[in-house]
VOGU-3710 file (C-alpha; in Angstrom, 3 decimals, decimal comma):
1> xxxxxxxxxx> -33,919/10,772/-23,761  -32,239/7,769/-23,729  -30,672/7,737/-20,778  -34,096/8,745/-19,329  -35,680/5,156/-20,758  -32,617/3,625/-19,194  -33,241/4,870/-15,647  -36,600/3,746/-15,956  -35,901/0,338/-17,432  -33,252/0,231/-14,629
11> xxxxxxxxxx> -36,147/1,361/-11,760  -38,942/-1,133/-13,451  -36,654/-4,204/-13,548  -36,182/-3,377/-10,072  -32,056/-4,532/-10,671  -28,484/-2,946/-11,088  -26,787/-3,619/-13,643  -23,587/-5,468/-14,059  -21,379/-8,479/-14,778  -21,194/-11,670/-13,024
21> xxxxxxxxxx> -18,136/-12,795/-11,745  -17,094/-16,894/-12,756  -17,071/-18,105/-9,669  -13,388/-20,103/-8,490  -15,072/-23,009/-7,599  -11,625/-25,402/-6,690  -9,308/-23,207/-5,214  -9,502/-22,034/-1,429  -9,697/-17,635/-1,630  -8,966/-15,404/0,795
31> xxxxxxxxxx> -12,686/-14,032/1,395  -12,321/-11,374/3,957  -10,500/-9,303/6,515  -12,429/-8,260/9,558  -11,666/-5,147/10,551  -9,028/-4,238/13,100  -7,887/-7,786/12,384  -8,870/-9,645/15,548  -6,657/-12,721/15,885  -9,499/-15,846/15,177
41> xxxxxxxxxx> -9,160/-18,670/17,443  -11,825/-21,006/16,027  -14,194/-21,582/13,228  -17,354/-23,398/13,343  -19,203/-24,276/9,420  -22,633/-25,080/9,801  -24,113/-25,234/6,670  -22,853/-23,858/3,010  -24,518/-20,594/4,229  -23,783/-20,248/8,248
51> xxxxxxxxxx> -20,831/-20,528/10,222  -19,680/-18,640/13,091  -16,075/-17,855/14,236  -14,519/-16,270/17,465  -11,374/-14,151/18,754  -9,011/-13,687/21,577  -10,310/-10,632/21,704  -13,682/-12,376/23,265  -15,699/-11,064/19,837  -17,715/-13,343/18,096
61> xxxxxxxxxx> -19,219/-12,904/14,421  -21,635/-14,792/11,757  -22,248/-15,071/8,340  -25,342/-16,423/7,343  -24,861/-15,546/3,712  -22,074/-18,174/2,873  -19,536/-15,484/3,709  -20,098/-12,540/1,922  -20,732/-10,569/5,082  -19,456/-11,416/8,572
71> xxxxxxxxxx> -21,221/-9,974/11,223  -20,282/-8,779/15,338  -22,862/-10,691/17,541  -21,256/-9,443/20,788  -18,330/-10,104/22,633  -17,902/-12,132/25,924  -16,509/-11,177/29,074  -13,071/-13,180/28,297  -11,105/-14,245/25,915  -12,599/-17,132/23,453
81> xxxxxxxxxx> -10,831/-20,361/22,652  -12,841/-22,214/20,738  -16,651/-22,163/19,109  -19,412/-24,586/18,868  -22,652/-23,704/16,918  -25,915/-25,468/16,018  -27,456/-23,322/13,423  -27,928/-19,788/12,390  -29,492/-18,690/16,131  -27,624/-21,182/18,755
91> xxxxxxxxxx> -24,212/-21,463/19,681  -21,524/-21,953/22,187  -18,102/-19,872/22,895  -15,436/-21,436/25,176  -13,822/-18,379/27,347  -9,886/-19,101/28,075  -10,681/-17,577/31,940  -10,528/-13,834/33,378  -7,514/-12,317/31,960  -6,158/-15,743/31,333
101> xxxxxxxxxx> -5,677/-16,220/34,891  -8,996/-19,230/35,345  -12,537/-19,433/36,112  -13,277/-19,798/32,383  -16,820/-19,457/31,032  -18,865/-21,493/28,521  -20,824/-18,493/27,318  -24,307/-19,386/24,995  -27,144/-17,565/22,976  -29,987/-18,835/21,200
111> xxxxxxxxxx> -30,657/-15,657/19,731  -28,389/-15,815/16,796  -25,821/-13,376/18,792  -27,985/-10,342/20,355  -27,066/-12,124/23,608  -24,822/-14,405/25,506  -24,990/-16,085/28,503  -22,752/-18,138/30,700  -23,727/-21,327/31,263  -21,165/-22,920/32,965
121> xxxxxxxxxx> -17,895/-21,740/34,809  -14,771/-23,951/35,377  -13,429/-22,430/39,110  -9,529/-22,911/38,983  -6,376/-21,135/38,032  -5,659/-23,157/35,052  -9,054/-23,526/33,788  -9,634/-23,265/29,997  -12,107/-24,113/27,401  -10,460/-26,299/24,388
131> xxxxxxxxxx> -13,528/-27,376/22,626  -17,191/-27,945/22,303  -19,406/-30,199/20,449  -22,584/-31,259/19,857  -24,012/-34,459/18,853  -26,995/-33,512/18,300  -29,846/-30,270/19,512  -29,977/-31,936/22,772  -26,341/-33,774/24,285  -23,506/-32,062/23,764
141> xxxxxxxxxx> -20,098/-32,509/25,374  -16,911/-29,626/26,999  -13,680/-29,983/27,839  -11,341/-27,359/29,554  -7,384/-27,676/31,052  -7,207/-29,134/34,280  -8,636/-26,225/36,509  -5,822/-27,334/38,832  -2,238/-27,978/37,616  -1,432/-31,765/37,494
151> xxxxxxxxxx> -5,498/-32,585/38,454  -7,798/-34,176/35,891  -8,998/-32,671/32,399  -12,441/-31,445/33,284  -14,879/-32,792/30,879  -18,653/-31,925/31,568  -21,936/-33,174/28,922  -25,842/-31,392/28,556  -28,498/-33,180/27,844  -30,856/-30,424/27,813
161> xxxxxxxxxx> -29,359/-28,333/24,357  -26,737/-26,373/26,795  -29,374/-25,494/29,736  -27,310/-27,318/32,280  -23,906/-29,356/32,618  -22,572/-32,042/34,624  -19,104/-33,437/34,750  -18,513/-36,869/33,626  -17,804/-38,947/36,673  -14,086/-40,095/35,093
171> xxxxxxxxxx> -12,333/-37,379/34,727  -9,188/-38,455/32,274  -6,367/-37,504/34,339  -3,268/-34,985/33,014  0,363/-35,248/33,662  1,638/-32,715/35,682  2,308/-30,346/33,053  -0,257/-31,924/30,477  -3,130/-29,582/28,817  -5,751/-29,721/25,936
181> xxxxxxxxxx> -5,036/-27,716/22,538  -7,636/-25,303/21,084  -9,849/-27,532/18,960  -7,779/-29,992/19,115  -10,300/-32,877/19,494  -12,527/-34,527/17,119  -16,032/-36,969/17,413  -16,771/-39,193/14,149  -19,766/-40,289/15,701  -21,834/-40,309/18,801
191> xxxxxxxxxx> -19,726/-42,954/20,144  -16,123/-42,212/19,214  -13,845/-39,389/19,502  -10,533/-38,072/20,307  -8,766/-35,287/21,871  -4,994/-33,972/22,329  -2,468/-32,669/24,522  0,416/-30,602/24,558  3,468/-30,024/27,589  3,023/-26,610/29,238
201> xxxxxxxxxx> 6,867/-26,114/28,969  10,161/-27,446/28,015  10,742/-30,756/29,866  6,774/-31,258/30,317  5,272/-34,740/28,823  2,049/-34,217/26,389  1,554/-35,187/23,263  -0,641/-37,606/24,000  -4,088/-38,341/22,380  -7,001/-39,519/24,661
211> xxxxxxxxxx> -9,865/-41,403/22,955  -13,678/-42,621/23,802  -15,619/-45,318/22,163  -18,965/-44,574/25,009  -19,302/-40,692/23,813  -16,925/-39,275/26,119  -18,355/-40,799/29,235  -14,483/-42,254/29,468  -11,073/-41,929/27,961  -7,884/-43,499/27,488
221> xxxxxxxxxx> -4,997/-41,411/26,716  -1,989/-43,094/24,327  1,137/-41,464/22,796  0,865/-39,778/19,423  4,808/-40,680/18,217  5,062/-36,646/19,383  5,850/-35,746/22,862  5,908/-32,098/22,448  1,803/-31,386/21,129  -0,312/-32,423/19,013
231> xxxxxxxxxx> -1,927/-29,576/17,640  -5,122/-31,095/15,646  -6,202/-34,986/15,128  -8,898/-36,120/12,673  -10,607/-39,344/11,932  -12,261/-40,846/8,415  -13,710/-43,756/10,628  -13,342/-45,318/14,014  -10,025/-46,572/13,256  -8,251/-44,499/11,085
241> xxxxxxxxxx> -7,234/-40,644/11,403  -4,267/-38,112/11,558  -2,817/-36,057/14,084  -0,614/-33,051/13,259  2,091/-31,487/15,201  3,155/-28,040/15,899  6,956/-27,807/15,295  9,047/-30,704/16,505  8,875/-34,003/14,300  7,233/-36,002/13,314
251> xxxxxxxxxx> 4,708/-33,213/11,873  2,303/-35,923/10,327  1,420/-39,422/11,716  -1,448/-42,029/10,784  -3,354/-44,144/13,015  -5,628/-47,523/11,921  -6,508/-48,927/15,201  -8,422/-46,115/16,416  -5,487/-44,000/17,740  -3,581/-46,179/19,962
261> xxxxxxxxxx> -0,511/-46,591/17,550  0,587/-44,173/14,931  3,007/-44,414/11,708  5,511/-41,355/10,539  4,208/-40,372/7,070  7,406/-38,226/5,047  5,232/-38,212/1,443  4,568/-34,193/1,967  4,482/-32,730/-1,470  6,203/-29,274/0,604
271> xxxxxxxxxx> 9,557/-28,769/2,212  10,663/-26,721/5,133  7,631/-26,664/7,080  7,498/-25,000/9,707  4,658/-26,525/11,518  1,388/-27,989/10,903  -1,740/-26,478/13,200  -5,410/-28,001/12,099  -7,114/-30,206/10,316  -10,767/-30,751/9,171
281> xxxxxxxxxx> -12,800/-32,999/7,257  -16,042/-34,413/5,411  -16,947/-37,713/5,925  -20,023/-39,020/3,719  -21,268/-42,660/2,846  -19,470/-42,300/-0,534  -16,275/-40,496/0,157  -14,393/-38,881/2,558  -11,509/-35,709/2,515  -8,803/-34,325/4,482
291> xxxxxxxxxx> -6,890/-31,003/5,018  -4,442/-29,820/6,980  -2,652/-26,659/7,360  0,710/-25,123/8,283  3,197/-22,870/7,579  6,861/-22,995/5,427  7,652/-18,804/4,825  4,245/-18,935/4,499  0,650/-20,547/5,045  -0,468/-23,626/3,020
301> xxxxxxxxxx> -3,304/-26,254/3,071  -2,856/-30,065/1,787  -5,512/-32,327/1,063  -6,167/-36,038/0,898  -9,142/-37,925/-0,417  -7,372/-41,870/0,714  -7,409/-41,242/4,522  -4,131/-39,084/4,734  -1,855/-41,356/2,715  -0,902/-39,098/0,066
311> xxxxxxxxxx> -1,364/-35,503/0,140  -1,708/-32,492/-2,318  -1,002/-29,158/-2,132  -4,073/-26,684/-2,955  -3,783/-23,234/-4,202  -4,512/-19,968/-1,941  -5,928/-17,216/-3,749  -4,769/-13,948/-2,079  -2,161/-12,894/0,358  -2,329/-14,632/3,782
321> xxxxxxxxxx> -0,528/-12,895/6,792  -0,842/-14,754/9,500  -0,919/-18,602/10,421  -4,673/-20,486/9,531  -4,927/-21,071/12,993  -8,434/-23,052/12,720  -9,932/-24,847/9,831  -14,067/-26,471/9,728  -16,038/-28,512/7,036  -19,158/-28,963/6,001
331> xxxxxxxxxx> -20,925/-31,510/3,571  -23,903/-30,235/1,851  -25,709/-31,089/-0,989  -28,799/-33,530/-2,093  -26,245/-36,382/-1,167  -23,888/-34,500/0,768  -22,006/-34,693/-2,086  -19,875/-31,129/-1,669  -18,445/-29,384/0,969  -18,056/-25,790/2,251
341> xxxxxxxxxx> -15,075/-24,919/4,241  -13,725/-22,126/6,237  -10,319/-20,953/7,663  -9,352/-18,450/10,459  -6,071/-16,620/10,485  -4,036/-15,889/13,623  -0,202/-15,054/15,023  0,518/-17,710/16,805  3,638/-15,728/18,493  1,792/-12,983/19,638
351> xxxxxxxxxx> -1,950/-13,911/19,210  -2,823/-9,507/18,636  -3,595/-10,560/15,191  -5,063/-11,991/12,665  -8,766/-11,666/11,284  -8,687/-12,969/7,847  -10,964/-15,707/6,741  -10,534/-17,830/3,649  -13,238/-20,061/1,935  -13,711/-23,322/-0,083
361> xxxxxxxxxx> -16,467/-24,779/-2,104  -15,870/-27,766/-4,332  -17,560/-31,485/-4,685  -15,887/-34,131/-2,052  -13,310/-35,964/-3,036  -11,805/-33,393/-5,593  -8,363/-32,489/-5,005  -7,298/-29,600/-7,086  -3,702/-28,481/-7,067  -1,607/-25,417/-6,956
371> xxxxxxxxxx> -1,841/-25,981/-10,619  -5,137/-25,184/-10,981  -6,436/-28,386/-12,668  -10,139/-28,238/-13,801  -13,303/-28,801/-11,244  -17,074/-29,420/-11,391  -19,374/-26,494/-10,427  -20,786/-27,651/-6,830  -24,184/-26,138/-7,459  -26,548/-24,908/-10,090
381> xxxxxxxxxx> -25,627/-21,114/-10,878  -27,833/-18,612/-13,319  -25,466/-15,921/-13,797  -26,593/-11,742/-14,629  -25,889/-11,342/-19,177  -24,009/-9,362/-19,953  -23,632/-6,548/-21,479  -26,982/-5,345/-19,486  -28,496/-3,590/-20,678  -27,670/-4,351/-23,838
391> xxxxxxxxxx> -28,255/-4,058/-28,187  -28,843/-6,617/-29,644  -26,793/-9,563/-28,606  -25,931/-10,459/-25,137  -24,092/-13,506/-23,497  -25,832/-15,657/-20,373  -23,220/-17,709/-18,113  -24,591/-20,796/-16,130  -23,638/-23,962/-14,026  -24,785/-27,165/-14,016
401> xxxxxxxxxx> -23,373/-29,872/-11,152  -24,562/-32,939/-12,721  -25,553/-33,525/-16,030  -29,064/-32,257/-17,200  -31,735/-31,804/-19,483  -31,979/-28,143/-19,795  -34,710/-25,760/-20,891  -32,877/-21,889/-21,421  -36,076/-19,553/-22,801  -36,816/-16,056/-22,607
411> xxxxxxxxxx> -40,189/-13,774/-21,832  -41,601/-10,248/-22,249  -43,116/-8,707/-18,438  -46,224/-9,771/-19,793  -45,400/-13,650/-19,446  -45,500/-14,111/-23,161  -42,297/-16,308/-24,404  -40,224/-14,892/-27,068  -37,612/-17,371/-27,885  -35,906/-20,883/-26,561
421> xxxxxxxxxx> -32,473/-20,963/-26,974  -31,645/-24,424/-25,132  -33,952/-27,384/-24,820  -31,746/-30,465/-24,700  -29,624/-32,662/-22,668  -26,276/-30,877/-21,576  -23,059/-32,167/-19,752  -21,995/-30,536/-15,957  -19,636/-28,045/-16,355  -20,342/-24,233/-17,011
431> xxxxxxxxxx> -22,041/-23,139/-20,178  -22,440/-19,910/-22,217  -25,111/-18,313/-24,625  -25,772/-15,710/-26,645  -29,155/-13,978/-27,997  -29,612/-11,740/-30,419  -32,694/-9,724/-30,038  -32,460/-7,857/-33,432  -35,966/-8,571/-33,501  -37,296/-6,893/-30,413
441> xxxxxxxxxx> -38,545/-3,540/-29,439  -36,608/-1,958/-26,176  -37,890/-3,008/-23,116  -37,296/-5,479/-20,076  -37,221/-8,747/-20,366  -37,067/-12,237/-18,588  -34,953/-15,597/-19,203  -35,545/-18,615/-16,910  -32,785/-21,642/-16,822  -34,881/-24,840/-15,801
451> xxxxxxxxxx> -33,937/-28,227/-15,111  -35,129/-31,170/-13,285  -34,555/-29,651/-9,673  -33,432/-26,082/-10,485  -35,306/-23,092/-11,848  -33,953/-19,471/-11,425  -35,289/-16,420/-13,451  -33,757/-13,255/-14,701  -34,480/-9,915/-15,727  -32,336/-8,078/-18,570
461> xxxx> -32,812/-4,557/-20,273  -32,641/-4,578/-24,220  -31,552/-0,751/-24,793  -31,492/0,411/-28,380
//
């Protein structure tokens, strides 16, 4: 009988039962494998819920449910270097050329994945797509390799939200054995960006960084302090930013005049690094953060929150094969105040694998440690009581970002409320309850956490 009036509490409440998990809300995590672990080339964060990622394998998934799934949307024709995405339905794949051999595609949908098309095709041997970006639903700027060894990088723009491109009519020209990095570029604003180079062999001269300050309608290349690559660069404003190296030193340098001279910085808090691949970053009116990535025996992320000059380690939770290959950041937020990050996993030796993908959440300008110091919740978060069902006394788990008056009461189906067990101001942080319901007859019931901009209701099953 009574687990009879459980299955039906269970079917009227319309919920399954079970406990919520705290969530780890400073630490990145190692959120998924995709399955025959594709090697992930680039990662593109939209929002705290969307972001979209491709593989040298030419697939192509999305999440649009801040990670806990990630979906196929197709696969292009060749393989996929890098990723550019404007929301949940449009974005933009850069192909690495037929069988790596040139005439690489810029593939697009606008039908969140159930189709791509190519919209542009860069004819040459040596043509391939390094980046993408967007400024905005409209302009948008490519570049690819020199199509032709030794000829000029071949950067094209849309004005039209992809539709059509045109190449710029100064092409920055390469070295002889000079070509762009996989995401290696970055824009701070409509105006100013960067982008770097790497040799194409032993003896070859890269390692340069090119910047614009007329959105990419020109660019002057200068040298990085790294002749060998440059593997990622990042700006905080149009003067200051990082560029990371693969392997041969310096790993780390620091530039404040808009990347035309760069400073050595040592102050790593890791030894025997191996190399350092990506970057990312938030930049908001009130703050601004770093990470980069790399690899000692094996994969780490640092992060800064003063514009690169001192750096802390950040704890990884769960096992990380291969090399984070590609890292992207989002601000989000009522004042952009936190971010959501993602990171892509690939062997850089034999790019056949890779496929995991690892998360982050936290407020901007938080740096929490391998150590696991303390960290704000980044949003509001009504978690399932537990035990559920339960009799008499349960516990209730929730978050609160900022500081809050709070209003924690509880109802019968019919509407009617049956007790208030918070009404009163409350500090951010997590919190926990209990109720007793010694006083109630079996049955389903409601509790609603409200504050000022948050409300989120709950159903629970009081079993006796």
């Amino acid at each position: 009988m009574k687990h009879k009036l459980l299955c039906t509490m269970i079917a009227l409440a319309g919920l399954i039962c079970s406990s919520a998990q705290t969530p780890a809300w400073a630490q990145w995590q190692l959120q998924t494998t995709i399955s025959g672990n594709p090697a992930l080339t680039s990662v593109k964060a939209v929002s705290r819920d969307v972001a979209w990622t491709c593989s040298f394998n030419g697939a192509i998934y999305r999440t649009i449910d801040g990670g806990k799934t990630w979906n196929p949307t197709g696969r292009a024709s060749q393989p996929l270097g890098c990723i550019e995405a404007l929301d949940a339905t449009t974005a933009f794949a850069g192909g690495l050329g037929t069988n790596l051999s040139g005439n690489a595609s810029l593939f697009r949908t606008i039908n969140g994945g159930q189709s791509w098309q190519v919209v542009y095709t860069a004819v040459g041997a040596k043509s391939a797509w390094a980046w993408i970006h967007f400024f905005d639903a409209q302009n948008g700027i490519a570049m690819s390799d020199p199509p032709v060894a030794g000829g000029n990088f071949l950067i094209i723009k849309t004005s039209d939200g992809g539709t059509t491109w045109a190449p710029i009519s100064n092409l920055p020209s390469a070295n002889a054995t000079e070509f762009g990095i996989l995401n290696c570029f970055d824009f701070y604003n409509k105006l100013n960006g960067w982008f770097g180079t790497a040799p194409s062999g032993p003896g070859g001269s890269g390692g340069r960084v090119f910047r614009t300050t007329d959105a990419g309608n020109t660019w002057t290349g200068f040298a990085s302090g790294n002749t060998a690559a440059v593997s990622s660069v990042r700006f905080i404003s149009p003067l200051i930013g990082i560029r990371v190296a693969f392997s041969t030193p310096p790993l780390l340098t620091r530039s404040v005049d808009g990347g035309q001279t760069w400073t050595t910085l040592n102050n790593l808090p890791i030894s025997n690094i191996q190399w350092l691949t990506t970057t990312t970053g938030v930049n908001t009116i009130n703050s601004n953060q770093l990470w980069i990535s790399g690899d000692t025996n094996a994969p780490f992320i640092l992060s800064s929150v003063d514009g690169g000059i001192t750096w802390q380690q950040q704890a990884i939770v769960g096992t990380v094969i291969n090399s984070i290959y590609h890292l992207s950041a989002v601000s989000f937020g009522a004042m952009s105040d936190s971010v959501q990050a993602w990171g892509v996993t690939l062997n850089q030796e034999t790019y056949a694998s890779g496929g995991q993908i690892l998360t982050y959440r936290n407020r901007i300008g938080i740096v929490t440690s391998v150590k696991g110091q303390a960290s704000l919740p980044v949003e509001y978060d009504l978690s399932q009581n537990y035990p559920n069902p339960f009799n008499p006394s349960t516990s209730i788990r929730y978050a609160l970002p900022i500081a809050q008056f709070v209003t924690l009461k509880f109802f019968n189906l019919a509407g009617q409320e049956v007790a208030t067990l918070v009404r009163q101001q409350q500090t951010a942080g997590e919190h926990t309850i209990s109720w007793n319901a010694k006083n109630l007859p079996s049955g389903v019931y409601m509790y609603r956490l409200k504050t000022g901009e948050f409300s989120e209701t709950k159903k629970m099953i009081l079993m006796r």
